[in-house]
C-alpha positions in Angstrom: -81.7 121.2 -90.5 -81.0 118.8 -87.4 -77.9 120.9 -86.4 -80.1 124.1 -86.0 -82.6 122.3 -84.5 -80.7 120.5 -82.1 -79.0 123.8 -80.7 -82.4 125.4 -80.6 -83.3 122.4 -78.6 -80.6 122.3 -76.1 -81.3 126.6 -75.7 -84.6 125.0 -74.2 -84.9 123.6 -70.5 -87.6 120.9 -71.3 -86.3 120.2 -74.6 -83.0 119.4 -73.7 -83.7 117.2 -71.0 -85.6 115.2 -72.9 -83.5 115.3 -75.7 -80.5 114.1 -73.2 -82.7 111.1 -71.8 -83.4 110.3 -75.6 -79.7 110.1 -76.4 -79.2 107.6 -73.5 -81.8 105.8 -74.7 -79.9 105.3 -78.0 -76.6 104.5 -76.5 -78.0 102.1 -74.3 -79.5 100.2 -77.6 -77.0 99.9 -79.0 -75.0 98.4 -76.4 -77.9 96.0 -75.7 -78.6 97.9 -72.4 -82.2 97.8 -72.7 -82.3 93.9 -72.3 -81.3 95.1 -68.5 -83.5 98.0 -67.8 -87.0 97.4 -66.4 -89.8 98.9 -67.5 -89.3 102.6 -65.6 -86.5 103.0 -67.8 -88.1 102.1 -71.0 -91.1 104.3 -70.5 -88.8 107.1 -69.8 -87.4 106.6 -73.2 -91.0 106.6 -74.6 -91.8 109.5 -72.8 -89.3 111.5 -74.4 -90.1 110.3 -77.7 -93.7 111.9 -77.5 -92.2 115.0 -76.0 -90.0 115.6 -78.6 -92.6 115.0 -81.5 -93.6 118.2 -80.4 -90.4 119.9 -81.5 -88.8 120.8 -84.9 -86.2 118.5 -83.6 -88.3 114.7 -84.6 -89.1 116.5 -88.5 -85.4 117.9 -88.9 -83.7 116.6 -92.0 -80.5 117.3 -93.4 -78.9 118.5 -97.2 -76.9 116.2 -99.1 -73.1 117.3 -99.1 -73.6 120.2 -96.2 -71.0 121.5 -94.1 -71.9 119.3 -91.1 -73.6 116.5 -92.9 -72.0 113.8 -90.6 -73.2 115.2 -87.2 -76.5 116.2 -88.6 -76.8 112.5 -89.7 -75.8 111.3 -86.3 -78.6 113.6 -84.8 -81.6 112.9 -87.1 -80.5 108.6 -85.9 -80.1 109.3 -82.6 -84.0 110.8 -83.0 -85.0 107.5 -85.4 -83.2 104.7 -83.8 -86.0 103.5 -82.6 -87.0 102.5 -86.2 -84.9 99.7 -86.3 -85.4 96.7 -88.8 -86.1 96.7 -92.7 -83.9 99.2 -93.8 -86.6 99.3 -96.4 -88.4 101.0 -94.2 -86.1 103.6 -93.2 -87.2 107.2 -93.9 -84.7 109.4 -96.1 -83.1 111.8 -93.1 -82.4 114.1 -96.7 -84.8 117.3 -97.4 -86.3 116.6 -100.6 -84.6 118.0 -103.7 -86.5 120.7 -105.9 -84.4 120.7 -108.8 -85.7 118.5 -111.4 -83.0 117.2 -113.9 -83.5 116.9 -117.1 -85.3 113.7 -118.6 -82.1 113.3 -121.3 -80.7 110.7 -118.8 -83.9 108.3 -119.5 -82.5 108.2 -122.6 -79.7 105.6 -121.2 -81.5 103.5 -118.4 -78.9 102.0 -116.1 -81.3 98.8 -116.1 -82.3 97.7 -119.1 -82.8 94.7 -121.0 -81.3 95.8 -124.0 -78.9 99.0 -125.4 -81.0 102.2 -125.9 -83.5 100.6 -128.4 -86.1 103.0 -127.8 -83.6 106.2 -128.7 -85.1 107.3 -131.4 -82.2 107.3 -134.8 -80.3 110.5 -134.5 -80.2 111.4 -130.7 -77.3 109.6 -129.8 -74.0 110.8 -131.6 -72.1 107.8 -133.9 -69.0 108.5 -131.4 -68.3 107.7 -127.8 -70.6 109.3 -125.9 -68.7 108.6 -122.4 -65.5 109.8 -123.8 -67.4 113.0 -124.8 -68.5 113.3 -121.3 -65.1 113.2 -120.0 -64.4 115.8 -122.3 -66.9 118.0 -121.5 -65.9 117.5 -117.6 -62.8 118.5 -118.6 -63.7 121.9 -119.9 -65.9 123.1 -117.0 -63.6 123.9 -114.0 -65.3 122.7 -111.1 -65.9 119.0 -112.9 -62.2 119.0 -113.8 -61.1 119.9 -110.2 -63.4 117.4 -108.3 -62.5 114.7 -110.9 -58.8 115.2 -110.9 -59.3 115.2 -106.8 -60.5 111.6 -107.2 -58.8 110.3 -109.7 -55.2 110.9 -107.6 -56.0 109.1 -104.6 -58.2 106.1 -107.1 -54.9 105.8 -108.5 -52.1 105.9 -106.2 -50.9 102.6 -104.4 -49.7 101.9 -101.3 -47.0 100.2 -99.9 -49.4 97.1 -99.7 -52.2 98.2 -100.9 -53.4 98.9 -104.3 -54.9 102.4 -103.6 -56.0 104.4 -100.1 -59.8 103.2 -100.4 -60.8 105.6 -97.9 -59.4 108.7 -99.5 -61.0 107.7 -103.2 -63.9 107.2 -101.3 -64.1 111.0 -99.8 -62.9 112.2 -103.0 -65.8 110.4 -104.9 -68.2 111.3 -102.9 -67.7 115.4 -103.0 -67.2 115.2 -106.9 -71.3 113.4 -107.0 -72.1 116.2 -104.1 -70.3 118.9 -106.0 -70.4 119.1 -109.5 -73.3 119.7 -111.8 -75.3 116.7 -112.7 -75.4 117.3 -116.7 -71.5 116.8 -116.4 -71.1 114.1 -113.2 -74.5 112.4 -114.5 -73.4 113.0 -118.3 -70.1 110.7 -117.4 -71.8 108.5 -115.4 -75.0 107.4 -117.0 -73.6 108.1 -120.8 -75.6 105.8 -123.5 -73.4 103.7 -125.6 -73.5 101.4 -128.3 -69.9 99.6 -128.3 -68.0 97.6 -125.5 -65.4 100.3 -126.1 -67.9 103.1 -124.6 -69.7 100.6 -122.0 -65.7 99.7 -120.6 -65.1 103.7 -120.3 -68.1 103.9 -118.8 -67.7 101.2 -116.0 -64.0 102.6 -115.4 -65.3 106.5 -114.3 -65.4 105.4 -110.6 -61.8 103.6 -110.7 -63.7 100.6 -109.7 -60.1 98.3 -109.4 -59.8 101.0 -106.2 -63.4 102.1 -105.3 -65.2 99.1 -105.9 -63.8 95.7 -105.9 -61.8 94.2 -103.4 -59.7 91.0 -102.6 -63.4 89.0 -101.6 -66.7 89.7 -102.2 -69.0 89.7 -98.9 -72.2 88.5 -98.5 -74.8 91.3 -99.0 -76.5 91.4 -95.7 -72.9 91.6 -94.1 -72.0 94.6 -96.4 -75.5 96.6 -95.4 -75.0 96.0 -92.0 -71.9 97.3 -92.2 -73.1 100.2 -93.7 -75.6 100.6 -91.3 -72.7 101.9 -89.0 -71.9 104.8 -90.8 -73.8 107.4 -90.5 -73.2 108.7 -94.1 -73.8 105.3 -95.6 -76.7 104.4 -94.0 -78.0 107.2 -94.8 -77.5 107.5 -98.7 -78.5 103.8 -98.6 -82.0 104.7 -97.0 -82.3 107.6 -99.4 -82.0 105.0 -102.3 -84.3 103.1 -101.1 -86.6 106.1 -100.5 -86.4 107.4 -104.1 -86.0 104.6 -106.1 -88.9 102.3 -105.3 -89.7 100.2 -108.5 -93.8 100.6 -109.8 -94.3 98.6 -113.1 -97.7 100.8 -113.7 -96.3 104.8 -113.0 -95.0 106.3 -116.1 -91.5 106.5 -115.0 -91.4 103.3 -113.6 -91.1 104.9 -109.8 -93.3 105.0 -107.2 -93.2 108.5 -106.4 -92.5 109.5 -110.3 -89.3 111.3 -109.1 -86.6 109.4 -111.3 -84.5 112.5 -111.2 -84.2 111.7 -107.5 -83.6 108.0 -107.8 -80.4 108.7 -109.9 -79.6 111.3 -107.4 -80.0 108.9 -104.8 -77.8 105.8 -106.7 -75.3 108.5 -107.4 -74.9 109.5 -103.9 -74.0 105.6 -102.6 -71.0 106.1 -104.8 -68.3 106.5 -102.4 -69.5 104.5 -99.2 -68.9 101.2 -98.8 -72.2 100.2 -100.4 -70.6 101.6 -103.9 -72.7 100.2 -106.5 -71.4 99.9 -110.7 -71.9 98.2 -113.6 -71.5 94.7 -112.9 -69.7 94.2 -116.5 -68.6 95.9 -120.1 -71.7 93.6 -121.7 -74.2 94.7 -119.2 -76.1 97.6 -118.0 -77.2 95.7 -114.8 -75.5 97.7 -111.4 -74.7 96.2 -108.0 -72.7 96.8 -104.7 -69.5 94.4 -104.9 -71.5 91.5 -102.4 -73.4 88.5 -103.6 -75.5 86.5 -102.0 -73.4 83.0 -100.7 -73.3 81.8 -97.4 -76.9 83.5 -96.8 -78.3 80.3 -95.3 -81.8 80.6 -94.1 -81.7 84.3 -95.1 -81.3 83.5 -98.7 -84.7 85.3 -99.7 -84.0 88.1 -97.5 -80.5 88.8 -99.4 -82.1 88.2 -103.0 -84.8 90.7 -102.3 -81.5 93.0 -101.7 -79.3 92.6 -104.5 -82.4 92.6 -107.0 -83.6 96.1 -105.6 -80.3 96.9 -107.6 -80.1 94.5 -110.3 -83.3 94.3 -111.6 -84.7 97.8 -110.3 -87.1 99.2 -113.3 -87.2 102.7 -111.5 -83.3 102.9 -112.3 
């Protein structure tokens, strides 16, 4: 991972001064200092950059919910901040995932034009299947733990504020990292047939706390706010990564990885970029933004909230 690689790096005389000269290189961008540097100082920072592709250092990538996620995300930007632009574009600084979940899950697209009318009669139960899913959660111990642990900040006001949004966020986020998809996915992505089960659905991030706020912000705004956070940057490029849309692959994703796609959606979930069901009578999701006030960048914003709305590989 980046951590290890970057103290293998720094054990290294000619690794470390490069890898120093890099770092100054990224501070300086992002205080605009390269506008004021000349050229010397510019190919200084490219120099490094080729002596560094040499290393383990420019392939590291880092797991999903590690100990030191946060300063392993901070060193596989500071090594790709040169990539700056389309976040569409951005690589996924996660190592790929081997496990591969269980197809059950296609059973209940999160975008879909209509309610699971390709189940065949039979595999879904007459009952509520999200309230059988909070069931289940309930009776393994580590789903019950991680869900009580975010249900107590989602829920607890403020003196002016309706809940601590950070803390639900944290909390949210290690339940997704920590507890095994068949009971976080089984609550999350549960197929349903009434408003009843859709509602309960919606409700299993605390959305009034974790989702919605006071105003909605324009799209673009809320990615580049993301785009400061290490953490949420990252699980936004990761989505992007895994969940590219391809109308002629089987499982309607690029790379054929849908396991990884809902991984990837599932791991926004507690960032700013929070995505959920936009409503009880739909199965469309979206981060709480819309597109007003775009201006010229209209298109550019669109393109953005579709990848959610619309995204067949979902």
């Amino acid at each position: 991972d980046c951590v290890k690689a970057s103290d293998q790096c720094l054990k290294e005389q000619s690794c470390s001064t490069k890898y120093r000269t890099l770092r100054q290189c990224v501070a300086g961008k992002e205080s605009n200092f390269s506008r004021a540097t000349g050229l010397e100082a510019k190919d200084e920072c490219k120099s490094a950059m080729e002596a560094l592709k040499q290393k383990s250092l420019y392939n590291c990538r880092c797991k999903r919910g590690m100990k030191k996620e946060k300063n392993c995300l901070r060193i596989y930007w500071s090594m790709y901040q040169s990539l700056q632009g389309n976040d569409l574009l951005e690589d996924s600084p996660y190592e790929p995932v081997n496990s591969r979940l269980s197809d059950i899950f296609r059973l209940a697209p999160i975008v879909s034009g209509q309610y699971c009318t390709s189940v065949p009669a039979g595999l879904l139960s007459k009952g509520n299947n999200c309230l059988d899913a909070a069931k289940a959660c309930n009776l393994n111990d580590t789903c019950k733990r991680f869900r009580s642990a975010y249900i107590t900040p989602c829920t607890s006001s403020t003196s002016n504020e309706i809940c601590n949004k950070r803390k639900c966020h944290k909390a949210l986020r290690l339940f997704f990292d920590k507890v095994p998809p068949k009971h976080s996915y089984g609550m999350l992505f549960c197929s349903c047939r009434d408003v009843a089960c859709t509602e309960r659905r919606r409700q299993t991030i605390v959305p009034v706390c974790s989702y919605e706020d006071r105003e909605k912000p324009n799209c673009l705004n809320l990615q580049e706010s993301c785009k400061k956070n290490y953490i949420c940057r990252s699980r936004l490029a990761d989505f992007f990564t895994n969940c590219q849309p391809e109308s002629r692959s089987v499982s309607s994703c690029l790379k054929e990885n849908y396991a990884d796609c809902l991984l990837a959606y599932s791991g926004l979930i507690g960032t700013v970029m929070t995505p959920n069901y936009i409503d009880s009578n739909s199965l469309s999701v979206a981060p709480w933004c819309d597109c007003s006030n775009s201006g010229n960048e209209i298109d550019e914003c669109l393109k953005f909230l579709n990848f959610f709305q619309d995204n067949t590989c979902l």
